[in-house]
mmCIF file of the N, C-alpha and C atoms, coordinates in Angstrom:
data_MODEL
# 
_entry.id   MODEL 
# 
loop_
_atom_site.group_PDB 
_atom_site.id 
_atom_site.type_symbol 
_atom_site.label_atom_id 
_atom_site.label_alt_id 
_atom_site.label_comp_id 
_atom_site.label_asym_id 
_atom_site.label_entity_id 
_atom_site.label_seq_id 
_atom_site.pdbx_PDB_ins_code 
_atom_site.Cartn_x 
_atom_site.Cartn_y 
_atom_site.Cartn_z 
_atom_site.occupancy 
_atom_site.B_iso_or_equiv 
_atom_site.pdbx_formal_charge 
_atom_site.auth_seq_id 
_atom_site.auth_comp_id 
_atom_site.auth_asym_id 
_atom_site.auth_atom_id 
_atom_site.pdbx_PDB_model_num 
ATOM 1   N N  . UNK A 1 1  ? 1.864   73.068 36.335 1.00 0.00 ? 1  UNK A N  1 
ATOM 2   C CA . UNK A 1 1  ? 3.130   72.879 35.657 1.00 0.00 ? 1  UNK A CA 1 
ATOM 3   C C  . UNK A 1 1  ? 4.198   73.710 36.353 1.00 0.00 ? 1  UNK A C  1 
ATOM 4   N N  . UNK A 1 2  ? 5.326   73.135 36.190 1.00 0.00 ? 2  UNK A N  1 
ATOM 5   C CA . UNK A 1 2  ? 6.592   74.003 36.976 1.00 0.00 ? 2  UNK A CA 1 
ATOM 6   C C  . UNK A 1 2  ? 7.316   75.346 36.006 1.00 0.00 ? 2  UNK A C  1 
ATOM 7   N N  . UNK A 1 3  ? 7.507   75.926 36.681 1.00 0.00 ? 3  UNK A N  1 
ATOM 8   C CA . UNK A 1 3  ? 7.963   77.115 35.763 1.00 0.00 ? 3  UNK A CA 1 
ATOM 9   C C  . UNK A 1 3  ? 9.179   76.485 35.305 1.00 0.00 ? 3  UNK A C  1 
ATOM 10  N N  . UNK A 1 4  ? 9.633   77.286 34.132 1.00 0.00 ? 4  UNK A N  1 
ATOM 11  C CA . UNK A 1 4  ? 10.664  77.058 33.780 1.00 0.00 ? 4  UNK A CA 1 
ATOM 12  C C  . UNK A 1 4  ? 12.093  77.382 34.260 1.00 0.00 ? 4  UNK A C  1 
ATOM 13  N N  . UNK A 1 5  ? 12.283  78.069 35.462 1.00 0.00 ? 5  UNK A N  1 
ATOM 14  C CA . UNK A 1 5  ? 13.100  78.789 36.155 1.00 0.00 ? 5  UNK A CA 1 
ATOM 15  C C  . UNK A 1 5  ? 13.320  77.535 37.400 1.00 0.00 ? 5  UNK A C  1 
ATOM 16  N N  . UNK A 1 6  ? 12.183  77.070 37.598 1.00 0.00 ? 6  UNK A N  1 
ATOM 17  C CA . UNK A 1 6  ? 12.393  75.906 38.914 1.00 0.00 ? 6  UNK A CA 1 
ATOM 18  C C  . UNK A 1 6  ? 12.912  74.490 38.179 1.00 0.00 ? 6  UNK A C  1 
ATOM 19  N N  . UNK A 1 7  ? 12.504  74.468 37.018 1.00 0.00 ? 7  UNK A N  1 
ATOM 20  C CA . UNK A 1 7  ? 13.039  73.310 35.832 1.00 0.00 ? 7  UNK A CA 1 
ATOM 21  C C  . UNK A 1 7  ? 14.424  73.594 35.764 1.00 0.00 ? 7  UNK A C  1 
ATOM 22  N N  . UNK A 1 8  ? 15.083  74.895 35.556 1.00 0.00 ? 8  UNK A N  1 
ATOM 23  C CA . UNK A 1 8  ? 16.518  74.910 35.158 1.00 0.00 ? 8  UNK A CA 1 
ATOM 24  C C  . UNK A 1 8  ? 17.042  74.530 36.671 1.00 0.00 ? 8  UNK A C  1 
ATOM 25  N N  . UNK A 1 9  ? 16.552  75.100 37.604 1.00 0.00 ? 9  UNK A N  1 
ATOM 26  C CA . UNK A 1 9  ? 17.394  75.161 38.950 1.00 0.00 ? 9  UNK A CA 1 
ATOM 27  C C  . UNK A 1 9  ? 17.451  73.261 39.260 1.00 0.00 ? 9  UNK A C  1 
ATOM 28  N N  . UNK A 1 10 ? 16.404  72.501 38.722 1.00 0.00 ? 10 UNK A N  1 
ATOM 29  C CA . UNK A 1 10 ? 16.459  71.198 39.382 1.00 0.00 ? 10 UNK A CA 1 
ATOM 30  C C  . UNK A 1 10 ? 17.664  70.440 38.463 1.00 0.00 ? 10 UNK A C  1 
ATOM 31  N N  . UNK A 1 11 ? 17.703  70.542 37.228 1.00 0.00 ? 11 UNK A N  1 
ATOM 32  C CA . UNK A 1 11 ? 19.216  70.325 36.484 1.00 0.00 ? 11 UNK A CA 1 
ATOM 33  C C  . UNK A 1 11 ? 19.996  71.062 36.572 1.00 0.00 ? 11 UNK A C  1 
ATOM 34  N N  . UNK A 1 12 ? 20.541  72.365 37.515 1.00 0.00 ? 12 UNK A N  1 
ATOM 35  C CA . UNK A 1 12 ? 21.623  73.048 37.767 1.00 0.00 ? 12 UNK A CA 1 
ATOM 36  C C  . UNK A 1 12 ? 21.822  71.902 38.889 1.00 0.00 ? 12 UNK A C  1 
ATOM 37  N N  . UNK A 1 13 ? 21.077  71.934 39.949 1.00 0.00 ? 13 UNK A N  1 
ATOM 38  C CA . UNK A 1 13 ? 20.795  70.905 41.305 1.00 0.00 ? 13 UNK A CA 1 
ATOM 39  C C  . UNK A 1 13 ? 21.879  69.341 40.821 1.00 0.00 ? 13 UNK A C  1 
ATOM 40  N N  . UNK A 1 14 ? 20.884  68.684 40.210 1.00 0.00 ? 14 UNK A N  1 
ATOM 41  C CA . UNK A 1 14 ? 21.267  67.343 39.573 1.00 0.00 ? 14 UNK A CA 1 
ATOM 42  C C  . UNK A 1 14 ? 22.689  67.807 38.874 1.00 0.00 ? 14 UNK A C  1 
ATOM 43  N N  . UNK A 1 15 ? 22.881  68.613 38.189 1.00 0.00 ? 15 UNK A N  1 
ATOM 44  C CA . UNK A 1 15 ? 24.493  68.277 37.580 1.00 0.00 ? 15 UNK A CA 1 
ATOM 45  C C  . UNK A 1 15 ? 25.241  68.665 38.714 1.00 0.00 ? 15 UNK A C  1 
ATOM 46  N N  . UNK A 1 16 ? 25.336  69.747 39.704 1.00 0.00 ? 16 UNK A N  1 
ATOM 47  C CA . UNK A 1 16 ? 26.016  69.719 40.911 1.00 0.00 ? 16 UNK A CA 1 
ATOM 48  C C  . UNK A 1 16 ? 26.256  69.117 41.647 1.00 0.00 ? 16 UNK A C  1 
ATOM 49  N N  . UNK A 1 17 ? 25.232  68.023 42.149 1.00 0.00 ? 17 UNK A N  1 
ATOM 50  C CA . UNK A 1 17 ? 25.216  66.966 42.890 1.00 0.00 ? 17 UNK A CA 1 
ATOM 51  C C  . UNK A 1 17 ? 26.029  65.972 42.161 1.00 0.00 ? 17 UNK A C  1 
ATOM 52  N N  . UNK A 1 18 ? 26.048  65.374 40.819 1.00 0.00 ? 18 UNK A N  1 
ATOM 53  C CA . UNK A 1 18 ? 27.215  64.916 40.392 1.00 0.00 ? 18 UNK A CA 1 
ATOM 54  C C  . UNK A 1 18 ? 28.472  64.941 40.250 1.00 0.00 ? 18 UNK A C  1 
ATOM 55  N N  . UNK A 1 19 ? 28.961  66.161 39.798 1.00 0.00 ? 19 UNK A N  1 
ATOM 56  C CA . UNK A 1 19 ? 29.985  67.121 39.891 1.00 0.00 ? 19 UNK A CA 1 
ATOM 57  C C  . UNK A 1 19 ? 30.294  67.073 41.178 1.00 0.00 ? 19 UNK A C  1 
ATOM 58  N N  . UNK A 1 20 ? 30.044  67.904 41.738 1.00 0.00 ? 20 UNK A N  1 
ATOM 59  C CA . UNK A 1 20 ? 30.768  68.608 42.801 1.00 0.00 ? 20 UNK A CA 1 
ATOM 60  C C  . UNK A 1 20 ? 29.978  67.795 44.308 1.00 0.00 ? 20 UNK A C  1 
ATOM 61  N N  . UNK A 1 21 ? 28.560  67.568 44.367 1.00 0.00 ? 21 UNK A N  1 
ATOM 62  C CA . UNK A 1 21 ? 28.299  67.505 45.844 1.00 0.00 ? 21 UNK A CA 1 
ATOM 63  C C  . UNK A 1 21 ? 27.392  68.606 46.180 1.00 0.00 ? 21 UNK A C  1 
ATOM 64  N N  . UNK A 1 22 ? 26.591  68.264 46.868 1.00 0.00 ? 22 UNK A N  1 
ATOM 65  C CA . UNK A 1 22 ? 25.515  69.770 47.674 1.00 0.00 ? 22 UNK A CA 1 
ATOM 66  C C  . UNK A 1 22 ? 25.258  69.703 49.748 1.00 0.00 ? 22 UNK A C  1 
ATOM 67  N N  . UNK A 1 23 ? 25.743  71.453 49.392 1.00 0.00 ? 23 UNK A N  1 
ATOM 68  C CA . UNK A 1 23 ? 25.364  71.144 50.946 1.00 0.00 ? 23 UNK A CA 1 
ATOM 69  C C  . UNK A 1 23 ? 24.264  71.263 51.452 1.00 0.00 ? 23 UNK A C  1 
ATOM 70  N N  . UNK A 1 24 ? 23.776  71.085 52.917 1.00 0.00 ? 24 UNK A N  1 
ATOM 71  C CA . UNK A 1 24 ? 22.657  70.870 53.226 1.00 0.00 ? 24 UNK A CA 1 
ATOM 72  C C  . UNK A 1 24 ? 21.367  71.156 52.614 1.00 0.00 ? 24 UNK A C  1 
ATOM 73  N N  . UNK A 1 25 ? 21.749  72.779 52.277 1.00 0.00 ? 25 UNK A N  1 
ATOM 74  C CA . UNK A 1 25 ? 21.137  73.599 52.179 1.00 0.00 ? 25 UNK A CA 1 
ATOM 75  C C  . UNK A 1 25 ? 20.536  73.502 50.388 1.00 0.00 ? 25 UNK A C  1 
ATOM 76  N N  . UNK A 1 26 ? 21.060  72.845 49.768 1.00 0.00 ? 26 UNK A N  1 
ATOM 77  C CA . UNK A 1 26 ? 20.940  72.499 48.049 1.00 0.00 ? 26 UNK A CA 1 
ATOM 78  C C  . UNK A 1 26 ? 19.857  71.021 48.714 1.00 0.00 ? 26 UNK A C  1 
ATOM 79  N N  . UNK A 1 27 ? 20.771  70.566 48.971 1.00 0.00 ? 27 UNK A N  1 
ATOM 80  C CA . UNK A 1 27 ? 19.823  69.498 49.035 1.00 0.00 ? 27 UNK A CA 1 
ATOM 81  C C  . UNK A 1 27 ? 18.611  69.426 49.484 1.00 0.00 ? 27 UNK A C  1 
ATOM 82  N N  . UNK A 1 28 ? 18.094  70.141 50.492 1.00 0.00 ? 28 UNK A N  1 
ATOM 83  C CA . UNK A 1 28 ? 17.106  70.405 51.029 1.00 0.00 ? 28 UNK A CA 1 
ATOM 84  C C  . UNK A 1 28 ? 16.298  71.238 49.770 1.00 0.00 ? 28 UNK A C  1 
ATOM 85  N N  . UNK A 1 29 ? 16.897  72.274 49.236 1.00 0.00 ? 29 UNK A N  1 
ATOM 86  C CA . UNK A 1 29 ? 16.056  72.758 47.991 1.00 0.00 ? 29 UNK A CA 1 
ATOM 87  C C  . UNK A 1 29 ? 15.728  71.927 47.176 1.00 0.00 ? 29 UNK A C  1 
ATOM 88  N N  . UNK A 1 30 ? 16.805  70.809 46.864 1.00 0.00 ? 30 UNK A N  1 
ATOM 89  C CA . UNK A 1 30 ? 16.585  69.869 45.410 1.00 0.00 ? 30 UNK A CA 1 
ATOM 90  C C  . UNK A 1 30 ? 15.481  68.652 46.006 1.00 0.00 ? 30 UNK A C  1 
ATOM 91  N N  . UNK A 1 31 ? 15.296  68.665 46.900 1.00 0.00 ? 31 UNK A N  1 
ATOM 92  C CA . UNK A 1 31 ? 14.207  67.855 47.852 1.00 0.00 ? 31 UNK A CA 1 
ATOM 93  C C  . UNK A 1 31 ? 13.021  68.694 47.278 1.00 0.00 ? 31 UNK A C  1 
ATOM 94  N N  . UNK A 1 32 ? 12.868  69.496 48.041 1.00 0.00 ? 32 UNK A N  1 
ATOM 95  C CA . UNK A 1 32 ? 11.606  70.192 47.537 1.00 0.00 ? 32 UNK A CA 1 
ATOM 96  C C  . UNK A 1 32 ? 11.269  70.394 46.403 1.00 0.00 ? 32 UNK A C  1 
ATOM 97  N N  . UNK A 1 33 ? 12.042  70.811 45.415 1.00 0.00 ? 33 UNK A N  1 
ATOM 98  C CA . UNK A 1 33 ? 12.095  71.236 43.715 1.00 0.00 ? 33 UNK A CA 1 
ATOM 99  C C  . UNK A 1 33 ? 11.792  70.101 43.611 1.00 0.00 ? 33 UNK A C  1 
ATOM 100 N N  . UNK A 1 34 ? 12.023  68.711 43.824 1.00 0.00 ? 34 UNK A N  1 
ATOM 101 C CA . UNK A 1 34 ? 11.399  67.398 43.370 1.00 0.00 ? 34 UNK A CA 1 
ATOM 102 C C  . UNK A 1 34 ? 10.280  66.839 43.628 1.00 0.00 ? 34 UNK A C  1 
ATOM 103 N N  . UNK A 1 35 ? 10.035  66.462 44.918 1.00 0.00 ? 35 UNK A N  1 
ATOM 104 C CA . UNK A 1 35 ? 8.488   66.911 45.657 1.00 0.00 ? 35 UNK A CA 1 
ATOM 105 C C  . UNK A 1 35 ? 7.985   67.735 44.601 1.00 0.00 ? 35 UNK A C  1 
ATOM 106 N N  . UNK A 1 36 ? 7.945   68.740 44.316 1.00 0.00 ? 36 UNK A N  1 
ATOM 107 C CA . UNK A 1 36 ? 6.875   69.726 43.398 1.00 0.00 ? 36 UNK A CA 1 
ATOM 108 C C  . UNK A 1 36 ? 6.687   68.994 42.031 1.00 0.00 ? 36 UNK A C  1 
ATOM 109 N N  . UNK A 1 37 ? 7.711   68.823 41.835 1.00 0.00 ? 37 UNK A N  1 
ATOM 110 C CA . UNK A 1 37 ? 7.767   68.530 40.160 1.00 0.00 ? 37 UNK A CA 1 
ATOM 111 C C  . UNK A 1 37 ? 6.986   67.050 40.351 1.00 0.00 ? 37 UNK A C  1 
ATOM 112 N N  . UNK A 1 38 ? 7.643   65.246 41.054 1.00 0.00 ? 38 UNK A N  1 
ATOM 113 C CA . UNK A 1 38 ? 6.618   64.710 40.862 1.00 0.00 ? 38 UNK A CA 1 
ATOM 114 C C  . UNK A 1 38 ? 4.829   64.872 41.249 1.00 0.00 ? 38 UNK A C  1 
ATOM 115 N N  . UNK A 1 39 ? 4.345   65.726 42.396 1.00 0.00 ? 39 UNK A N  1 
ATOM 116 C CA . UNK A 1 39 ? 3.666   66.130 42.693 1.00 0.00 ? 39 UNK A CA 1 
ATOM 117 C C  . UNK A 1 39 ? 2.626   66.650 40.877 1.00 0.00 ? 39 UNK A C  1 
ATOM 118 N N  . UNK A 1 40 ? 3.407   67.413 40.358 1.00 0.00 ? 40 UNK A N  1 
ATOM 119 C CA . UNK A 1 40 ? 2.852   68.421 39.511 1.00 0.00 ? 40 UNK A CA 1 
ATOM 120 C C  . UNK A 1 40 ? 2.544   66.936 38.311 1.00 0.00 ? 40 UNK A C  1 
ATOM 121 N N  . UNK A 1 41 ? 3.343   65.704 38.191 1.00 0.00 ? 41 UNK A N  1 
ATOM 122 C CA . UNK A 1 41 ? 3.802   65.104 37.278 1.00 0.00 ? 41 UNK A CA 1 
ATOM 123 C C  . UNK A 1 41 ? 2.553   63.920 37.427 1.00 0.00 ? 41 UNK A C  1 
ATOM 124 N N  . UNK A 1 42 ? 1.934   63.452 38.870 1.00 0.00 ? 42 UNK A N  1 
ATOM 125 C CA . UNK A 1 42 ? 0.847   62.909 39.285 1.00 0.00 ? 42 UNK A CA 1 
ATOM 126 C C  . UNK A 1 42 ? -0.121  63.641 38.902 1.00 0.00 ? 42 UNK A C  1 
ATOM 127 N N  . UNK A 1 43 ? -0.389  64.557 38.991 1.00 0.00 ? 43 UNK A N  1 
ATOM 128 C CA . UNK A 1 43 ? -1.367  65.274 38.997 1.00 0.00 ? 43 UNK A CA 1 
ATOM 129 C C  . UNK A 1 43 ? -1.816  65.338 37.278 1.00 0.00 ? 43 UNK A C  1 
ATOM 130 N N  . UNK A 1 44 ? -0.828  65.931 36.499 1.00 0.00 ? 44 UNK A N  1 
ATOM 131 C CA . UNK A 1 44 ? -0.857  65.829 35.123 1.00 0.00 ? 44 UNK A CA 1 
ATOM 132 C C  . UNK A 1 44 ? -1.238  64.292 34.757 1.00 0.00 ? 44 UNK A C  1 
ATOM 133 N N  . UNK A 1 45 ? -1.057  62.884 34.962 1.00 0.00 ? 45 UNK A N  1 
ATOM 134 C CA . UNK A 1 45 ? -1.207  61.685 34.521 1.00 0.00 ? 45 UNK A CA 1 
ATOM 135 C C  . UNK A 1 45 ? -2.607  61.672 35.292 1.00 0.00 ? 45 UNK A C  1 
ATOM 136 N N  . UNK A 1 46 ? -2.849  61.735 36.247 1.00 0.00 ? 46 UNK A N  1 
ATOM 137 C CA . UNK A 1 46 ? -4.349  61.698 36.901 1.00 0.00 ? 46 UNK A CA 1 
ATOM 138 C C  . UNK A 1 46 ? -5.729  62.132 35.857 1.00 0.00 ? 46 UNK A C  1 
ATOM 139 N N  . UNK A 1 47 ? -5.210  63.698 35.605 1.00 0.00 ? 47 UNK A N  1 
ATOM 140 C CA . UNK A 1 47 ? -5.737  64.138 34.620 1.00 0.00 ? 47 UNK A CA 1 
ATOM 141 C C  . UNK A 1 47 ? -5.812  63.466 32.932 1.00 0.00 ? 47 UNK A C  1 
ATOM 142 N N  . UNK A 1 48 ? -5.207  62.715 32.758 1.00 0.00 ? 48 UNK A N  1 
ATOM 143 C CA . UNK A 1 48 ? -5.087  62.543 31.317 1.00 0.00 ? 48 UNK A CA 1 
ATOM 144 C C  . UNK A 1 48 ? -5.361  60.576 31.896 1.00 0.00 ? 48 UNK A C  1 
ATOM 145 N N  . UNK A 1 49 ? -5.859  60.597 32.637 1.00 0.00 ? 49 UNK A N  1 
ATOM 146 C CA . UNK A 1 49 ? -5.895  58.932 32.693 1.00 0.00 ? 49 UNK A CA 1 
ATOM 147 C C  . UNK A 1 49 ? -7.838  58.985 33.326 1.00 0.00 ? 49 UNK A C  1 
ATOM 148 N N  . UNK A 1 50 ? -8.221  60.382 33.940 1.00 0.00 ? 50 UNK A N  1 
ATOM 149 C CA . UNK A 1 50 ? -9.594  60.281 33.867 1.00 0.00 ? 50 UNK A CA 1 
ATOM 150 C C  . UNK A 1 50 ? -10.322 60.805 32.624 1.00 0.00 ? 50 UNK A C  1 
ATOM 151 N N  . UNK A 1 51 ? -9.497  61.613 31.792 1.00 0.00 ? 51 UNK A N  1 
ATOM 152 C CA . UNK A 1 51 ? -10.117 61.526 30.178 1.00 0.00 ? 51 UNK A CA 1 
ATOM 153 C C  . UNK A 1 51 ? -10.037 60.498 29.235 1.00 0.00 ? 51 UNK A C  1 
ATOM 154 N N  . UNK A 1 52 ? -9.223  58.739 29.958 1.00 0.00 ? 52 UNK A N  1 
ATOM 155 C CA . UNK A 1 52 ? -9.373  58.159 28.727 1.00 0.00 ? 52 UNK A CA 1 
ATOM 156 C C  . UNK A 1 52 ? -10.595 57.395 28.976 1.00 0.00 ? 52 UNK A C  1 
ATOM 157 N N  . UNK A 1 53 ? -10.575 57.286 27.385 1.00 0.00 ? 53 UNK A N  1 
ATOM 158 C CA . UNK A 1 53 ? -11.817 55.886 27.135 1.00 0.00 ? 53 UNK A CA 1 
ATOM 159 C C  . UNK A 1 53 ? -11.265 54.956 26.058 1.00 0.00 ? 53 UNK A C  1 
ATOM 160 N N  . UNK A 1 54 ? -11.445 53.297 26.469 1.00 0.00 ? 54 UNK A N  1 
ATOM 161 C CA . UNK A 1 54 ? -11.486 52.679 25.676 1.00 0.00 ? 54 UNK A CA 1 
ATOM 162 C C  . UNK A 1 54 ? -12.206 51.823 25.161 1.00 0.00 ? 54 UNK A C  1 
ATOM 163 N N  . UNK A 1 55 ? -12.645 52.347 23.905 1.00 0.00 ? 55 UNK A N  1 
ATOM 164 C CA . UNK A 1 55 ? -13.837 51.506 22.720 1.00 0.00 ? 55 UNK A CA 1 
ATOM 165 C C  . UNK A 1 55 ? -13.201 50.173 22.028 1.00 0.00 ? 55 UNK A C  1 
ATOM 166 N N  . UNK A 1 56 ? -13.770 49.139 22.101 1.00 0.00 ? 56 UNK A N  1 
ATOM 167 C CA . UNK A 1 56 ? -13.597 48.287 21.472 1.00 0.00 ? 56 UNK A CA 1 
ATOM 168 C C  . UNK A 1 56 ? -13.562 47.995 19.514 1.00 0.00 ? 56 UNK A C  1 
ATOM 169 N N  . UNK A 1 57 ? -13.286 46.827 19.135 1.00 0.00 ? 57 UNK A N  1 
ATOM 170 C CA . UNK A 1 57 ? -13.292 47.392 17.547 1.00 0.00 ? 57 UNK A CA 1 
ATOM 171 C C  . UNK A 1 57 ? -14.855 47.643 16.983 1.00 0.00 ? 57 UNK A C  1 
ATOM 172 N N  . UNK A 1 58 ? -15.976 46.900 17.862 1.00 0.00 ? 58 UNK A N  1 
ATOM 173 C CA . UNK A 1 58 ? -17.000 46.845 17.737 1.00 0.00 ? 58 UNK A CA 1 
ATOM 174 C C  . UNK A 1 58 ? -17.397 48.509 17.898 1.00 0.00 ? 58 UNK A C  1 
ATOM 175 N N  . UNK A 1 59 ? -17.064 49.682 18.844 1.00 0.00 ? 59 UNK A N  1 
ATOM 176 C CA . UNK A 1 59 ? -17.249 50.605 19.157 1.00 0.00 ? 59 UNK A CA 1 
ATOM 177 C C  . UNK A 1 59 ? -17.700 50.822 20.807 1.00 0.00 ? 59 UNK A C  1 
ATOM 178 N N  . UNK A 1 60 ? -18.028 49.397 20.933 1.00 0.00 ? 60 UNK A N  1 
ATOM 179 C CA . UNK A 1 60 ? -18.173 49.303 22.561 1.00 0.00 ? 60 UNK A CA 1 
ATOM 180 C C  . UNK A 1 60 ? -17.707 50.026 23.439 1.00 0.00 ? 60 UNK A C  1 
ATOM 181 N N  . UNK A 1 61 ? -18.366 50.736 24.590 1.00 0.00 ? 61 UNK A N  1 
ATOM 182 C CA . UNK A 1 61 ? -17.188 51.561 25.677 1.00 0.00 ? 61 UNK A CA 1 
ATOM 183 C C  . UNK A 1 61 ? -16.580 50.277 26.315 1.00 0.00 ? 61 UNK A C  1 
ATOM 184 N N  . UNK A 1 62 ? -15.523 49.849 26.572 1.00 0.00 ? 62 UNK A N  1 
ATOM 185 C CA . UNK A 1 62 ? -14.700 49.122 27.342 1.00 0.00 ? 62 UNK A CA 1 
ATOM 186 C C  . UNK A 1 62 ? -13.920 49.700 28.440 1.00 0.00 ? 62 UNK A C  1 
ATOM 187 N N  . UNK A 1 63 ? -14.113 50.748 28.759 1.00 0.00 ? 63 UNK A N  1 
ATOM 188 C CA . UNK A 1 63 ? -13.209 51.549 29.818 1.00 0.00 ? 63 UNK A CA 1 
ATOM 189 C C  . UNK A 1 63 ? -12.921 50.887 30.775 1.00 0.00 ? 63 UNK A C  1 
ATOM 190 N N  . UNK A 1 64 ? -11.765 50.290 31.449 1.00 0.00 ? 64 UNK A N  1 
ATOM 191 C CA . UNK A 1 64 ? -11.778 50.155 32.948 1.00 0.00 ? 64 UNK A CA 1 
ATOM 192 C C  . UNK A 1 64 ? -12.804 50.325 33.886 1.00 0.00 ? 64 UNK A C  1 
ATOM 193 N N  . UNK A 1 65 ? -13.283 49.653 34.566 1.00 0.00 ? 65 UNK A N  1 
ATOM 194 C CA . UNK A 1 65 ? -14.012 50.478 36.005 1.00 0.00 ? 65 UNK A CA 1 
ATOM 195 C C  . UNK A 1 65 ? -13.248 51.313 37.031 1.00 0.00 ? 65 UNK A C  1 
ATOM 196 N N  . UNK A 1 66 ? -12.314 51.348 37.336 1.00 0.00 ? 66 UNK A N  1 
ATOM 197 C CA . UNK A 1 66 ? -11.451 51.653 38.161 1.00 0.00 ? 66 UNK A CA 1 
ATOM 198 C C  . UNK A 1 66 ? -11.423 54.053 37.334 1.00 0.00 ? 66 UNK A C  1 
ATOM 199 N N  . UNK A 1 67 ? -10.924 53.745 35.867 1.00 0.00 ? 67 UNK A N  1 
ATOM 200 C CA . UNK A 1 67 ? -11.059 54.908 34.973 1.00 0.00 ? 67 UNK A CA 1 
ATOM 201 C C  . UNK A 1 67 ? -12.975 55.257 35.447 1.00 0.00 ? 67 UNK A C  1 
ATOM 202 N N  . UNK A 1 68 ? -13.589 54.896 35.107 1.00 0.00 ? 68 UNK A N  1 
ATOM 203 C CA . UNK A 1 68 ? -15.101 55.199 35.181 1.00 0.00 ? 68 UNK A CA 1 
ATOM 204 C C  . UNK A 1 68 ? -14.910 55.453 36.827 1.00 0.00 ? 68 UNK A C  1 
ATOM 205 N N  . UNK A 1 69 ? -14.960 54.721 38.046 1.00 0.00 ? 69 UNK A N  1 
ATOM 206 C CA . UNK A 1 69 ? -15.082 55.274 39.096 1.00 0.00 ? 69 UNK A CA 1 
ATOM 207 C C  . UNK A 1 69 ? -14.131 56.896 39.509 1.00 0.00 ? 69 UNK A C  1 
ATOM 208 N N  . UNK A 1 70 ? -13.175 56.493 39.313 1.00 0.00 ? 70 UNK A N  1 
ATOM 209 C CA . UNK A 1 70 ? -12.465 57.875 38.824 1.00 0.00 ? 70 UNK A CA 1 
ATOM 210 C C  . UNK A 1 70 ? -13.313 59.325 38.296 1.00 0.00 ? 70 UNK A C  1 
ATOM 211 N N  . UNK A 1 71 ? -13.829 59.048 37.091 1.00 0.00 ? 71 UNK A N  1 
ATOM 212 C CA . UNK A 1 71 ? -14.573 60.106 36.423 1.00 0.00 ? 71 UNK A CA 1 
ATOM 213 C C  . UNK A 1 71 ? -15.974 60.599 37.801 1.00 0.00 ? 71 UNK A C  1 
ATOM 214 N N  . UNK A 1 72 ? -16.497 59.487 38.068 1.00 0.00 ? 72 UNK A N  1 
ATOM 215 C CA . UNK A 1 72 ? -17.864 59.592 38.508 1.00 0.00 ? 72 UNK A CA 1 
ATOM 216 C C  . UNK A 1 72 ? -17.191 60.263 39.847 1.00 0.00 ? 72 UNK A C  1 
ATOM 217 N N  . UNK A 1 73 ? -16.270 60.131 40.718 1.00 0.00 ? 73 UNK A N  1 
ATOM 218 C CA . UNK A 1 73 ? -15.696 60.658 41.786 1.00 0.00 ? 73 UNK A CA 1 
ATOM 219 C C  . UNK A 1 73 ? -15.665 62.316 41.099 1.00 0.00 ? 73 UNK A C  1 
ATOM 220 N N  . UNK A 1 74 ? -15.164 62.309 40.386 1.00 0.00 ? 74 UNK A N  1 
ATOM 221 C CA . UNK A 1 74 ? -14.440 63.631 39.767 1.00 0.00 ? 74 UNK A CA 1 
ATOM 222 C C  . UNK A 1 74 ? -16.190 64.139 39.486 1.00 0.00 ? 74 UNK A C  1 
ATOM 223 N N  . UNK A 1 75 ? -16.685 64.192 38.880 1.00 0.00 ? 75 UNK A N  1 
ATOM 224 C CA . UNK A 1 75 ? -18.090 64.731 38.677 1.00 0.00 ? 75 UNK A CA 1 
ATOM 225 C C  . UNK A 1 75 ? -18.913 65.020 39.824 1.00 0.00 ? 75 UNK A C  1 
ATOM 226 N N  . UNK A 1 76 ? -18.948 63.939 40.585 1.00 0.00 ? 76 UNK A N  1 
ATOM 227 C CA . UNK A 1 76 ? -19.501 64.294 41.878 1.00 0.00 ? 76 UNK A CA 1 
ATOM 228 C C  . UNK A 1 76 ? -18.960 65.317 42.828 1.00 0.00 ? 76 UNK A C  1 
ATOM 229 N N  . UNK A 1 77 ? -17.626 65.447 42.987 1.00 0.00 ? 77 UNK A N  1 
ATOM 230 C CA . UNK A 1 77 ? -17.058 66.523 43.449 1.00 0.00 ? 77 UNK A CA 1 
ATOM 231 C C  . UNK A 1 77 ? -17.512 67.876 43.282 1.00 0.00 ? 77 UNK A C  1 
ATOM 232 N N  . UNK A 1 78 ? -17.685 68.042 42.174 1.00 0.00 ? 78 UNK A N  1 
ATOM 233 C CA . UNK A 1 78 ? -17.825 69.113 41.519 1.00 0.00 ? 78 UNK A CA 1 
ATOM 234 C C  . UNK A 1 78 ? -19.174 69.935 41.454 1.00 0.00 ? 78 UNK A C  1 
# 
C-alpha cells in the first residue's frame, strides 16, 4: 500500500498539473508516484481475485479455472 504522504503528493501533482502545468521534473515524479500506485493497485486485485470462490446455489465449487490455476501457481511457489 502507498503511504499516505505519496497519496497526498500524487493529488498535490494532479491538481497542479491542472492548474498551473508541471515541469519536467514534477512530471517525471508524478510518472513514478503513478507507476507505484497502479503497480501497488494490481497487486492488491491479484490478491483478492486468488481468494475468490464461486459456489453455486446448489453449493457446488464453480470457480473459474483460470482463479484455480492462479491459486495452484500461488501454492506451488511457495
Amino acid at each position: 500500500m502507498l503511504s499516505k504522504e505519496k497519496l497526498d503528493r500524487i493529488n498535490v501533482l494532479a491538481k497542479k498539473a491542472k492548474d498551473d502545468g508541471l515541469n519536467l521534473k514534477e512530471q517525471k515524479e508524478q510518472k513514478e508516484l503513478r507507476e507505484e500506485y497502479l503497480k501497488n493497485v494490481r497487486k492488491s486485485f491479484k490478491n483478492q481475485f486468488k481468494s475468490m470462490k464461486v459456489v453455486d446455489p446448489e453449493g457446488n465449487d464453480v470457480t473459474p479455472k483460470k482463479v484455480q490455476e492462479l491459486k495452484d501457481r500461488e501454492r506451488n511457489n511457495h
